[in-house]
N, C-alpha and C positions, 0 to 999 in steps of 0.2 A: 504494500500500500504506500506508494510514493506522493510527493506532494506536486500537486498540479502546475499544469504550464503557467498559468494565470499567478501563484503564487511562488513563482521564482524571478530571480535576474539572474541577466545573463550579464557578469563584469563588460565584456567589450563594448556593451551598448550603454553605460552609465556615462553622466559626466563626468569630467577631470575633477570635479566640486567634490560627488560623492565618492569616486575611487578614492582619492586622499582620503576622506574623514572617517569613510566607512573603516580604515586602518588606524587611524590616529582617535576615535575615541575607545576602541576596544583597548587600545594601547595606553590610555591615559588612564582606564577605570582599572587595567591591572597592573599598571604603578601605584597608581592609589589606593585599590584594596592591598596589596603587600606590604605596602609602605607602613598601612592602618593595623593589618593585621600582625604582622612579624617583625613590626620595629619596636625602635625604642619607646616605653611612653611615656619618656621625658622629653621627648619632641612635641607634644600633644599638651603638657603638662602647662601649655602655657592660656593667659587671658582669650586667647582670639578662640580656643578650642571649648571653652567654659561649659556654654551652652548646649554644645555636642554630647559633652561628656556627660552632664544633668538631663538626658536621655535615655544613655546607653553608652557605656564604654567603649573607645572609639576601636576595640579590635571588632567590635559586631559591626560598627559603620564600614569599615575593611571589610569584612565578609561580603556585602552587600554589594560593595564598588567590584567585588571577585566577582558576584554571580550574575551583575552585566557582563561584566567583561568574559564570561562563560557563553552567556545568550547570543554576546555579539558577534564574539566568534564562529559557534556553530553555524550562523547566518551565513555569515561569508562565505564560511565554506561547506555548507549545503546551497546557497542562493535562495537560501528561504527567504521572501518578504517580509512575510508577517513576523516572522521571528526578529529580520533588521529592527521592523518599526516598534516591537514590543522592549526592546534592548534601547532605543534611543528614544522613547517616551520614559523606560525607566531612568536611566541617566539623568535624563533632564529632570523627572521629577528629585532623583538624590541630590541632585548639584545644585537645583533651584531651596533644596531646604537646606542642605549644606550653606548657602548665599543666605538664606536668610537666619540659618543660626548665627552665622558669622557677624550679620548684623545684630545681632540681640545684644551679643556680646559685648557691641562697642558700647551699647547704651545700658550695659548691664556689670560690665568689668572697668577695671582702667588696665589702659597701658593693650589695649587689643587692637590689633590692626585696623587700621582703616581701609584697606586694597582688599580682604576675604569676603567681602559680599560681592567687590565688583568684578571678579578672578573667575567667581562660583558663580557668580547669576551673565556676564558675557560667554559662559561654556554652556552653561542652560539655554542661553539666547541660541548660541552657535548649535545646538544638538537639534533645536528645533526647525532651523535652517537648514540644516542637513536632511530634515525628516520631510520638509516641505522637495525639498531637490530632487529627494530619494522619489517622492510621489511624483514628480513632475519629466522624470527620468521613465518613470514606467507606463507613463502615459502616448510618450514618441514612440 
């Protein structure tokens, strides 16, 4: 039981837009869950992370950014659509609250970044760019 013509791509016929990102956010979510999950957490330990952390511990935010970067991969290389588009609404929805944790924080912490909402919420902007592309790509 394979998955249908209608629900795949084919790479040669994507834009230059999506070839690049469709590799650069898979690649971004699985530095960022490793980084979350197997690093130090005294890199995290700091003001900009606060709100993340008064969550959930940021090696489960790491788990999360792995099981995009899981979804997004298998996509590429089965050419599953629905799986790309379900991988880059995920993202976008972590990184958009990732952006907006990071904002609580400034107005919640002292001494927390001012550049982590707008780092997190222009890769949210840029995923859903990519999502739109992706749609507009499958439509030629």
């Amino acid at each position: 039981m394979g998955v249908s013509r209608k629900h795949t791509f084919e790479r040669h016929k994507l834009s230059a837009a999506s070839k690049i990102t469709m590799i650069v956010w898979p690649t971004l979510s699985l530095w960022v869950g490793l980084a979350h999950t197997f690093g130090d957490p005294a890199r995290t330990a700091t003001p900009s992370f606060a709100y993340a952390r008064s969550l959930m511990d940021v090696k489960f935010w790491g788990i999360f950014f792995l099981v995009v970067a899981v979804i997004e991969i298998a996509a590429w290389l089965t050419g599953n659509i629905q799986f790309m588009r379900f991988g880059l609404v995920c993202g976008m929805t972590f990184c958009s609250v990732w952006a907006l944790g990071f904002a609580i924080s400034i107005f919640t912490t002292e001494d927390a970044s001012l550049n982590g909402p707008a780092v997190w919420g222009a890769i949210a902007a840029l995923q859903l760019a990519s999502l739109e592309s992706l749609k507009k790509d499958m439509r030629e």
